[in-house]
VMD Tcl script that draws the C-alpha trace (Angstrom):
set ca {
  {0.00 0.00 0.00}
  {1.70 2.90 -1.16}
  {1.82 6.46 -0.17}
  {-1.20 7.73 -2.14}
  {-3.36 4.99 -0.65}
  {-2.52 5.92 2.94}
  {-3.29 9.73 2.31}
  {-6.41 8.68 0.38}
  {-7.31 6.37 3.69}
  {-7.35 9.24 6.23}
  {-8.36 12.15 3.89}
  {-11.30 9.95 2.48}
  {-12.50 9.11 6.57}
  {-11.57 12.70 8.07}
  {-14.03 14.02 5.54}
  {-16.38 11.61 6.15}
  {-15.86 12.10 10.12}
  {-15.98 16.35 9.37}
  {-19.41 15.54 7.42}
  {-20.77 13.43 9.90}
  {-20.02 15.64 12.95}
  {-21.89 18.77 10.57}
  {-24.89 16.60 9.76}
  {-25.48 15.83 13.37}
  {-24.76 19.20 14.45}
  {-26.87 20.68 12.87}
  {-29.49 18.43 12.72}
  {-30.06 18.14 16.68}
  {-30.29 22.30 15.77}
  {-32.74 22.34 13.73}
  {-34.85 19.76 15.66}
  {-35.08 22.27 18.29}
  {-36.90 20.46 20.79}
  {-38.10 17.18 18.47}
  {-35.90 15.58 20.65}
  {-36.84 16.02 24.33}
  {-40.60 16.17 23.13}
  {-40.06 12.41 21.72}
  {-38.49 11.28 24.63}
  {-41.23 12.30 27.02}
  {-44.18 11.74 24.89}
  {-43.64 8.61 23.22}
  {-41.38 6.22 25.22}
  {-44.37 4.85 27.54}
  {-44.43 1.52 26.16}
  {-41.61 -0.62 24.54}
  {-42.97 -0.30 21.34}
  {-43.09 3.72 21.35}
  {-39.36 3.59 22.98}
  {-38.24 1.57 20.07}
  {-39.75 4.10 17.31}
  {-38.41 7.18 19.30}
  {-34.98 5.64 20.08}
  {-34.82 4.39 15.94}
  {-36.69 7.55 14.41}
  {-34.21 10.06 16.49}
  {-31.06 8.21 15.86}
  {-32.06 8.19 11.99}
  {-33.04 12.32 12.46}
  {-29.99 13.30 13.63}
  {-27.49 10.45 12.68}
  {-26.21 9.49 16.06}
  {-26.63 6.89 18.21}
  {-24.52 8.83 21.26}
  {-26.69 12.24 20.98}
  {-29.70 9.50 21.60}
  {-27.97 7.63 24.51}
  {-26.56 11.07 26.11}
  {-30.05 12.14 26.05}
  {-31.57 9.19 27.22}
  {-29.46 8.80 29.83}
  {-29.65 12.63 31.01}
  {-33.50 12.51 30.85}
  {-33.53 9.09 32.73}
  {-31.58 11.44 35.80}
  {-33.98 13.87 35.51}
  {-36.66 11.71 36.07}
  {-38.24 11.73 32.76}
  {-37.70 8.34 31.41}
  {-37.66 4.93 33.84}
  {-34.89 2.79 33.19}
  {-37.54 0.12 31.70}
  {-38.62 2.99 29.32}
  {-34.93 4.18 28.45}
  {-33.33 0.71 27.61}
  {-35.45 0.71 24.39}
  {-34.93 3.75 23.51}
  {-31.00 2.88 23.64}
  {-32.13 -0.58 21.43}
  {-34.07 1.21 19.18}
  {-31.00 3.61 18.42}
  {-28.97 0.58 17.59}
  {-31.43 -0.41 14.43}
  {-31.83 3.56 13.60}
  {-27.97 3.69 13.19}
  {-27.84 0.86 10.75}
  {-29.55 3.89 8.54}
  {-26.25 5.27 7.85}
  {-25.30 1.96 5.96}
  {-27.73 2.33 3.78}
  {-27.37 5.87 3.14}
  {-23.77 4.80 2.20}
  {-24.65 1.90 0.14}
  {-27.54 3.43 -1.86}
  {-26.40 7.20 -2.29}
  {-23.10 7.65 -1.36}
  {-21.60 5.28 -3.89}
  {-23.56 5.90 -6.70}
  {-23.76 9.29 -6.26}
  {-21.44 11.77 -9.08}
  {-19.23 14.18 -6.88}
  {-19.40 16.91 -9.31}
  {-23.13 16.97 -9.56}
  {-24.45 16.35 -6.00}
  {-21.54 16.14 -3.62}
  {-19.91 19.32 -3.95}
  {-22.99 21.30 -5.07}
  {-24.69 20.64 -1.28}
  {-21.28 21.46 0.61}
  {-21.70 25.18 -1.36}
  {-25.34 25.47 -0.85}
  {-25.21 24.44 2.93}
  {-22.49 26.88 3.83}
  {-24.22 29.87 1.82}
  {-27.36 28.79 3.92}
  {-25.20 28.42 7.03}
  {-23.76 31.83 6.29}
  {-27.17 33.58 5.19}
  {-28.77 32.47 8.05}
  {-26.08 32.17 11.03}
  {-27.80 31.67 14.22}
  {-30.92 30.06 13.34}
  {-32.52 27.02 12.12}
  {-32.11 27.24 8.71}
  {-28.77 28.46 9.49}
  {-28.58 25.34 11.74}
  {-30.22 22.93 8.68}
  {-27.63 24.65 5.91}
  {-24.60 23.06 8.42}
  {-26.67 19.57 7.72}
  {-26.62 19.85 4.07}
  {-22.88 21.20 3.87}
  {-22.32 17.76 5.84}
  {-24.36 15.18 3.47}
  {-21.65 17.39 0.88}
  {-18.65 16.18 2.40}
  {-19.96 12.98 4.04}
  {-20.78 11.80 0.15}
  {-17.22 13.31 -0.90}
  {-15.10 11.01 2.09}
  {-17.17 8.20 0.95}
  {-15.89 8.76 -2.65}
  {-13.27 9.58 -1.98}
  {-12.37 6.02 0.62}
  {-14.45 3.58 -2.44}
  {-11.86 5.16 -4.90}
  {-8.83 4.46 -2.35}
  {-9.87 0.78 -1.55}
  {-10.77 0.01 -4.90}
  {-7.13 1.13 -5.98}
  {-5.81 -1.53 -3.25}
  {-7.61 -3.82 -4.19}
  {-6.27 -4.12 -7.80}
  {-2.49 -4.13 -6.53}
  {-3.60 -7.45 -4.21}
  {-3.90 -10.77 -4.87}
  {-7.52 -12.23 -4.75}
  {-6.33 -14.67 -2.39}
  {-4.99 -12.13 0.07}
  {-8.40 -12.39 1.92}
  {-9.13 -15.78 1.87}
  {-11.67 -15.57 4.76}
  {-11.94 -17.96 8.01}
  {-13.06 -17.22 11.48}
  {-9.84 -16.43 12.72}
  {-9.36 -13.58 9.91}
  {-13.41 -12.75 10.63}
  {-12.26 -11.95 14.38}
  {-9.67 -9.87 13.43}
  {-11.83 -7.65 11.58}
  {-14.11 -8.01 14.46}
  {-11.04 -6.12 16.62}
  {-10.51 -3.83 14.01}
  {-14.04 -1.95 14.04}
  {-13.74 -1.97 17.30}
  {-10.72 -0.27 17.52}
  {-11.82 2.22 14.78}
  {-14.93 3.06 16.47}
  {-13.21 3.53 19.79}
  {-10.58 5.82 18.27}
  {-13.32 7.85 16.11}
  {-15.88 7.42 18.46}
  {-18.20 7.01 15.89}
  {-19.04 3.37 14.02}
  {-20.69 5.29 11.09}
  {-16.38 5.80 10.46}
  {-15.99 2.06 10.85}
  {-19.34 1.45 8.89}
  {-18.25 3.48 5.74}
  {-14.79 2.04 5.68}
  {-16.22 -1.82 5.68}
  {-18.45 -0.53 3.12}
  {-15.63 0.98 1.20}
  {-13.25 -1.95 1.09}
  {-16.39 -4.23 0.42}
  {-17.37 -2.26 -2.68}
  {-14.05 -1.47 -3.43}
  {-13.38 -5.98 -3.57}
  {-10.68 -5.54 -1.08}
  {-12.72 -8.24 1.31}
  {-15.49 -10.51 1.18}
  {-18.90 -9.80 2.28}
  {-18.57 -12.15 5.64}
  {-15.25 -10.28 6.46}
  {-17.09 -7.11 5.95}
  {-19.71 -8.37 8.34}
  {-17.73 -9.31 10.81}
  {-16.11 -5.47 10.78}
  {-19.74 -4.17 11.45}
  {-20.18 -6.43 14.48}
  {-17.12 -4.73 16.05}
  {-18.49 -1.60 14.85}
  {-21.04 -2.15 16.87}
  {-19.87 -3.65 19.77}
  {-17.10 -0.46 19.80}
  {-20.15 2.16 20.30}
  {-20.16 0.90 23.87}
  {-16.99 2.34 24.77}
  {-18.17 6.40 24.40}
  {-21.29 5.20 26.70}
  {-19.02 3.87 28.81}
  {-16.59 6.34 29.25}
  {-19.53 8.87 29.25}
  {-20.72 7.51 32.99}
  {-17.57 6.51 34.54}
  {-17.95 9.32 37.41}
  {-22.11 9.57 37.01}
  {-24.99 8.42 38.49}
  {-25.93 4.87 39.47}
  {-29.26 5.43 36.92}
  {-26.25 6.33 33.67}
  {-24.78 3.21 34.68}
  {-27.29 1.00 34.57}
  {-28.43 2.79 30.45}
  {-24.90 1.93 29.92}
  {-24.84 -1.13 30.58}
  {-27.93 -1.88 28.89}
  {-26.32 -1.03 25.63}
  {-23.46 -2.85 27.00}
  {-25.71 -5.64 27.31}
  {-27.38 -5.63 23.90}
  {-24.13 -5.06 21.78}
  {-22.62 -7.69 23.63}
  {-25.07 -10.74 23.06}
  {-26.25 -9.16 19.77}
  {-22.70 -9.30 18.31}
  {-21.36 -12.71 19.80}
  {-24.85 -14.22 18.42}
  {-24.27 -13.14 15.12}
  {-20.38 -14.00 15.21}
  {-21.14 -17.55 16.14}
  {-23.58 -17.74 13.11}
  {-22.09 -15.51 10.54}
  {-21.54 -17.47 7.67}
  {-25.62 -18.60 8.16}
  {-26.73 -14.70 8.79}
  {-24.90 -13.15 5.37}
  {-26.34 -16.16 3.78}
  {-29.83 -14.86 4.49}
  {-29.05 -11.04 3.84}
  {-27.91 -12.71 0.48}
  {-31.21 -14.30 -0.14}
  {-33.10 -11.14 0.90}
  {-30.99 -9.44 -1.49}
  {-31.50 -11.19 -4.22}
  {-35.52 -11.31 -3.58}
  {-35.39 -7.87 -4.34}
  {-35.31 -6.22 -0.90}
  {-31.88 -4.31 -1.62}
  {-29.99 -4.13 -4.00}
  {-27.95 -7.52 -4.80}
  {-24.32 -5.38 -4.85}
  {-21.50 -6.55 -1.86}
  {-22.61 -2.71 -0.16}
  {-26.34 -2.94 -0.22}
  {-26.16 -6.68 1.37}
  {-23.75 -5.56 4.01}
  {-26.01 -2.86 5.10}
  {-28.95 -5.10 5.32}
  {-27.00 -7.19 7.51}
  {-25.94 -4.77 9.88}
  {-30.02 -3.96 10.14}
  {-30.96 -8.13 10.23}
  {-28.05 -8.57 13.09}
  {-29.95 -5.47 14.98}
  {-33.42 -6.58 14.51}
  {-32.54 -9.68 15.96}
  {-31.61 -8.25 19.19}
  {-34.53 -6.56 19.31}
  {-36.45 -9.81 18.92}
  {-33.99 -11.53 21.24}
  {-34.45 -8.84 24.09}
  {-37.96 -8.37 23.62}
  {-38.20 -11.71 25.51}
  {-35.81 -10.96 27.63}
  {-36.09 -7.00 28.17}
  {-38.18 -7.56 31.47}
  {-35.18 -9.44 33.34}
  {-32.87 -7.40 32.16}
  {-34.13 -4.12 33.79}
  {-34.65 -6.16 36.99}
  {-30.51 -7.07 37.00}
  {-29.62 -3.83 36.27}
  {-32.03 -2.36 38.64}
  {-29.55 -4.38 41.18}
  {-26.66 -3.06 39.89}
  {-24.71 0.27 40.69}
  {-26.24 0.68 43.68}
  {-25.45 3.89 45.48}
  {-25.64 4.84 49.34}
  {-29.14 7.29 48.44}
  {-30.67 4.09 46.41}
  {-29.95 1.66 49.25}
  {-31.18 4.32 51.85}
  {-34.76 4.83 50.38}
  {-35.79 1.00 49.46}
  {-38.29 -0.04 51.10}
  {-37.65 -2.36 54.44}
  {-40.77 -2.82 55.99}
  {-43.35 -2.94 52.67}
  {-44.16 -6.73 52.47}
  {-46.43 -7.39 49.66}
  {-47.07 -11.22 51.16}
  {-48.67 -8.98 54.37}
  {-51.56 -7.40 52.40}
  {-53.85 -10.40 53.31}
  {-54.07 -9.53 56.68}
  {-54.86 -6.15 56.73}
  {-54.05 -4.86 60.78}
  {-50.00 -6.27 59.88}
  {-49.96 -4.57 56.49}
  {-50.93 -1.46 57.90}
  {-48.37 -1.84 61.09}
  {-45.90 -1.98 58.53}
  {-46.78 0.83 56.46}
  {-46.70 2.85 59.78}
  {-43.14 1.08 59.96}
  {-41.92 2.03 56.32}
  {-43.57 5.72 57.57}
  {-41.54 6.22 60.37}
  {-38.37 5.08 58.95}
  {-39.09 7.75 56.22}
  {-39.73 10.57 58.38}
  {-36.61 9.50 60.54}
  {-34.75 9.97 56.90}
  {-36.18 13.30 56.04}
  {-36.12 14.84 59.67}
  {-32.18 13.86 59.73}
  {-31.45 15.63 56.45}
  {-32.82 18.56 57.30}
  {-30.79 18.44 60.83}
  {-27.71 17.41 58.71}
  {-28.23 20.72 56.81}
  {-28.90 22.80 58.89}
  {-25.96 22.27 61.48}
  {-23.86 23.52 58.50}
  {-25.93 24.55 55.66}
  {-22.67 25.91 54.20}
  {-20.78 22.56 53.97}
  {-23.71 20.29 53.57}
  {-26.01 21.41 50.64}
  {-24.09 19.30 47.91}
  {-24.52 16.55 50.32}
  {-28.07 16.56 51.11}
  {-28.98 17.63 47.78}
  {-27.88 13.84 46.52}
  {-29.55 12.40 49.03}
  {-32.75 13.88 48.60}
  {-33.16 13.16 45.01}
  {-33.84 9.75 45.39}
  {-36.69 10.03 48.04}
  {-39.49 10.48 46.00}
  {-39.18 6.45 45.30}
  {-39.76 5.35 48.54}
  {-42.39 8.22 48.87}
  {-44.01 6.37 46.05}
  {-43.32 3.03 47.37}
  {-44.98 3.94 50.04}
  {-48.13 4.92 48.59}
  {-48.74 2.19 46.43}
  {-48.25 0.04 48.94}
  {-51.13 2.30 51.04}
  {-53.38 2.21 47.62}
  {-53.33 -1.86 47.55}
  {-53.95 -1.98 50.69}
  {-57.28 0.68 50.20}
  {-58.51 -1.04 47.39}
  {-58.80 -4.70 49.76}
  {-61.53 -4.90 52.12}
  {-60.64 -3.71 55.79}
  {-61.68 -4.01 58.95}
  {-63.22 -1.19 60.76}
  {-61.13 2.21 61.17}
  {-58.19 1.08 59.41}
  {-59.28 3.02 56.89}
  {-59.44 5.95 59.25}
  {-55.84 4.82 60.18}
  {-54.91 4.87 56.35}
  {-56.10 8.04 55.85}
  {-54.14 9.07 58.75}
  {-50.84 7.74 57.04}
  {-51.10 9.35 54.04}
  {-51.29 12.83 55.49}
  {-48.66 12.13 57.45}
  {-46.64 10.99 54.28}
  {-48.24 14.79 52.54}
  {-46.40 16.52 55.30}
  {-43.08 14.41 55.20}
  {-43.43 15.21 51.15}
  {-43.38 19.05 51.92}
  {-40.93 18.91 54.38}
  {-39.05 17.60 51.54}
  {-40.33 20.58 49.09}
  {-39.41 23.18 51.58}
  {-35.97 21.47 52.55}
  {-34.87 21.84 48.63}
  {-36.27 25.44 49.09}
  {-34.26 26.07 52.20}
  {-31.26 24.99 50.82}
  {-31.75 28.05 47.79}
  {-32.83 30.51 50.15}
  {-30.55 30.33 53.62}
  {-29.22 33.44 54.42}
  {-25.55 33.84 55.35}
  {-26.19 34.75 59.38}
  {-22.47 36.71 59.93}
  {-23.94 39.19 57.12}
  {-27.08 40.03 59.71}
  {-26.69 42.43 63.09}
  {-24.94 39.95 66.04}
  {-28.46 40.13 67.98}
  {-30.95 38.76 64.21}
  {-28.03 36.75 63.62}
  {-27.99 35.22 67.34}
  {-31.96 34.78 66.70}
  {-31.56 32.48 63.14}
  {-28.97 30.82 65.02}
  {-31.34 29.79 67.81}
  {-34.26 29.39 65.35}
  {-31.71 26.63 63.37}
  {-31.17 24.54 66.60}
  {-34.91 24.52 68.13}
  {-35.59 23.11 64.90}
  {-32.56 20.41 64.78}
  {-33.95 19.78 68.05}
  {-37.49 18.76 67.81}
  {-36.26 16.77 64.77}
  {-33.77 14.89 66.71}
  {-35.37 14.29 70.08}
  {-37.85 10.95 70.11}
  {-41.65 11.00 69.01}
  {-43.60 12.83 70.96}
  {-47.17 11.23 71.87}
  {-49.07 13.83 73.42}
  {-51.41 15.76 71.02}
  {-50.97 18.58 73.36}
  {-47.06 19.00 74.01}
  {-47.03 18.33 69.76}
  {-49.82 21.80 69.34}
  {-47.50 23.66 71.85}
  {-44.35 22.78 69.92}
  {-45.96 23.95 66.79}
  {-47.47 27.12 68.89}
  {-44.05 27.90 69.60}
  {-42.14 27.91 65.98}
  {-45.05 30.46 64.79}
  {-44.65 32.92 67.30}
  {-40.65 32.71 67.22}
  {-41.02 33.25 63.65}
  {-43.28 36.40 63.88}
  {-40.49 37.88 66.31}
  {-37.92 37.08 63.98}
  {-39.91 38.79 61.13}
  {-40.43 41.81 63.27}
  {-36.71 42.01 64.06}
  {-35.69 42.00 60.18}
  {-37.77 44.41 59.87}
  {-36.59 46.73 62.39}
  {-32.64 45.71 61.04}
  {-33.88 47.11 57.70}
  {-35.18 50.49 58.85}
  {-32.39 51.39 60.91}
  {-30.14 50.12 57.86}
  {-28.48 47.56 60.00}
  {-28.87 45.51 56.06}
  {-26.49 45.90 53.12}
  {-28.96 44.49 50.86}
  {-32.53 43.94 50.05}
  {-31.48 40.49 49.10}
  {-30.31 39.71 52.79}
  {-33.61 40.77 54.04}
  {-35.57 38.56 51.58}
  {-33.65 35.53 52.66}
  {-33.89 35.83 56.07}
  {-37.35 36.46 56.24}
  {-37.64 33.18 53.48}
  {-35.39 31.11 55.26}
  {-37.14 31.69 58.69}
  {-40.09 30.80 56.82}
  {-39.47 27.57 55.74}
  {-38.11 26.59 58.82}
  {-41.69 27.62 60.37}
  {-43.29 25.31 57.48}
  {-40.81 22.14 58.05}
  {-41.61 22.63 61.85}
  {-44.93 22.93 60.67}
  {-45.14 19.29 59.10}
  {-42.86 17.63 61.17}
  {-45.51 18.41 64.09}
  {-48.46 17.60 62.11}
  {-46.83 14.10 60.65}
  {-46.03 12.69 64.10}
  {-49.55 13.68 65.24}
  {-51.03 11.90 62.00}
  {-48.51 8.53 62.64}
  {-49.76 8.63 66.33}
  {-53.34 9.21 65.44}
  {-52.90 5.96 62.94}
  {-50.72 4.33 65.49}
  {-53.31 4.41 68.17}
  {-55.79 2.63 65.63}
  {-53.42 -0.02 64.41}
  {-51.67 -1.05 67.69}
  {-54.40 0.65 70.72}
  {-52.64 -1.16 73.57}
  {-49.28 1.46 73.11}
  {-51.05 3.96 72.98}
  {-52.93 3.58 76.81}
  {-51.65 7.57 77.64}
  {-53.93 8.60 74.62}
  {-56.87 7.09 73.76}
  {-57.78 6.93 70.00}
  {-60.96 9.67 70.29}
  {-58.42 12.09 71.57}
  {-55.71 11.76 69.40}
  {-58.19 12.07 66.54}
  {-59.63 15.10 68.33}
  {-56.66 17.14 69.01}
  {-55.44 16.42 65.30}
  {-58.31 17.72 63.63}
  {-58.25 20.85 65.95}
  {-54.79 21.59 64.82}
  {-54.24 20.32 61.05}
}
mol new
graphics top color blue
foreach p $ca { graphics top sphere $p radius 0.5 }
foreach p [lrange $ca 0 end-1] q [lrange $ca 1 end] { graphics top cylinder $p $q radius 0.2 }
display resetview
């Protein structure tokens, strides 16, 4: 291979990488929000996550934008993992579309009249219209220009190798097969993108450099090599990026060793199909409908087997937050017998409160140090929040015995108020004021304010409806005095800013609401309490735990 081949070699694939990157770039532009309004509207099933996952990938002509995004929207909360893993498998069959654009356009397209023509119409649109979407949608067309010139320009390279070789140079065999294998991998890894390693099998294919099975077997490493950018992608992320990764992990893996082991039998059929008219018979055309058969397959395979998956990977990765909000006490086998389901609901209740009440502590001993910190930890809550309320729905929709569904009702309140002390933490945690900005005697106030509150959420339950009222009594009319006494800081000047005011005044605020529900969640959990389990609760009676919650919700 002389000098002129090597030059044509990476000239040929940097324009084709240069095209690529423009197409994509300005696709996901002009899109505007297609994306993120596919992903939230039509991934509810596995069927709709398969269309959105191989209808974006084809739109914008990457597989990673579609598995960054997945995996971004599947922190945010948008997408479940179940939802999310076919949306990555459905981006593995829409990237077999760049295969076929390169087998049926891009090598029997004529350079002079298409090629070069869109790469000066696309960058007088880009230039015409800079900053917008058809500015945006002029990049895309400049990049089908030069993604149709590197493919040219690599079929004219390997076709010029090929004629200086001797046809038995490729002979074939499994051991050749897997070394072809290794090197899509490697050229996908290095490119990070298998469209690079896609258009140079379909090059040297074309070109008659290799057979059609060698060619195949350069796809499957393709493929298997667009794990590594997910990979590297969530090496320091979340336990949920993990767990998308691996799914596509997952599916490359099997997908490619299962059409490894039966390559020779799998280009045989793309062969057939080929020749029954549905591509185009050419070495190109077949390759590309192999790279979609080996794809669809998985799909097939992991349709069956999508459900289990989830459930491993759901086991995997688990973090310190994940393992703190799973449920301990919510046993499904319990929801026969009504009085023990609800015990343990109470249980699961408690346990959640005790969470909740000790982040907001853990912040506010050093809000300055600690908001990173909590912030992680809160995220996950809203899962065992959940848990917890299916398991309180299944038990409501059984038949129960009398007031247990007094006591039900009495748990979910309680579980309201532990959700906004939740809400109002996350708003604390914007709005706490720095106290050495505020006068010594304010700042002395917040101070105390902070530690009453650390200290009704740290000291044990309280049972008595009365001492609970009082507690609450108290928090309202220390927040009115420290209201009053911002107030007066203000008008003397005694604050820099308005913004220092506002915070205070917030921040005391939500620590009024948070003592607010803490007091009114223990009074709900004893009400329920003294329905569920009566004989612990002989200080109180039921009636009067009732009573003295209704007079102060």
């Amino acid at each position: 291979m002389g000098i002129d081949s090597i030059t044509g070699l990476i000239g040929g694939l940097g324009l084709f990488l240069v095209g690529m990157w423009l197409m994509t770039e300005g696709l996901k532009v002009a899109a505007g929000p297609s994306l993120k309004e596919m992903l939230e509207r039509w991934t509810n099933t596995r069927a709709k996550g398969l269309a959105a996952g191989f209808a974006l990938t084809a739109l914008v002509q990457s597989s990673s934008a579609v598995t960054v995004a997945a995996i971004g929207f599947v922190n945010a909360g948008v997408l479940t993992l179940g939802n999310a893993v076919w949306v990555i498998f459905g981006s593995n069959v829409g990237t077999t579309m760049t295969g076929w654009i390169v087998a049926i356009v891009g090598f029997n397209v004529n350079v002079e009249f298409l090629a070069l023509p869109l790469i000066g119409i696309g960058m007088m649109m880009r230039l015409a219209f800079a900053g917008t979407a058809r500015g945006a949608l002029g990049e895309a067309v400049a990049g089908f220009g030069l993604f149709f010139l590197g493919v040219a320009v690599l079929k004219e390279t390997f076709e010029g190798i090929a004629a200086g070789l001797p046809v038995e140079t490729m002979a074939g065999g499994y051991l050749q097969d897997f070394l072809f294998v290794l090197a899509g991998f490697g050229i996908t890894a290095l490119a990070q993108s298998s469209s690079a390693s896609i258009a140079v099998a379909l090059s040297a294919v074309s070109g008659g450099l290799i057979g059609i099975e060698t060619g195949a077997a350069m796809v499957i490493g393709a493929n298997l090599g667009t794990t590594v950018t997910g990979i590297l992608a969530v090496l320091n992320a979340t336990p949920n990026a993990k767990r998308v990764a691996a799914s596509h992990l997952a599916f490359n893996l099997v997908t490619g060793t299962f059409a490894f082991m039966i390559l020779p039998g799998f280009v045989w059929v793309a062969r057939l199909l080929a020749e029954a008219g549905y591509a185009d018979p050419g070495p190109a055309a077949t390759l590309a409908l192999f790279h979609t058969l080996f794809n669809v397959a998985g799909v097939v395979l992991f349709w069956f087997l999508g459900g289990r998956v989830v459930a491993r990977l759901e086991r995997m990765f688990i973090s310190q937050e994940e393992s703190e909000v799973r449920p301990q006490h919510l046993d499904k086998t319990l929801q026969d017998m009504p009085p023990l389901a609800a015990a343990s609901l109470l249980l699961e209740l408690r346990r959640f409160g005790g969470i909740t009440s000790g982040m907001v502590a853990e912040y506010l001993k050093t809000p300055l140090l600690k908001a990173a910190q909590v912030k992680l930890r809160v995220l996950p809550l809203g899962q065992l929040s959940e848990a917890i309320s299916d398991y309180a729905a299944s038990m409501s929709a059984a038949r129960l015995p009398d007031r247990l569904p007094d006591a039900l009702a009495h748990a979910l309140r309680a579980l309201q108020h532990y959700n906004g002390m939740v809400h109002e933490l996350q708003e604390l945690m914007d709005h706490s004021v720095d106290v050495q900005q505020l006068p010594d005697d304010l700042a002395a106030s917040m101070r105390a304010y902070r530690t009453a509150l650390v200290e009704l959420l740290d000291a044990p339950s309280l049972t008595d409806g009365e001492a609970l009222s009082a507690r609450g009594a108290e928090f309202e009319q220390e927040y009115q005095r420290i209201k009053d006494e911002v107030l007066k800081a203000a008008s003397r000047g005694g604050l820099a800013h308005l913004a220092i005011l506002d915070d205070a005044v917030r921040e005391a605020d939500l620590i009024r609401r948070i003592s607010h529900h803490a007091v009114r969640a223990a009074m709900r959990i004893e009400a329920a309490e003294a329905i569920v389990a009566p004989h612990k609760r002989d200080d109180m009676p039921p009636p009067q735990v009732a009573e003295a919650v209704a007079r102060n919700e």
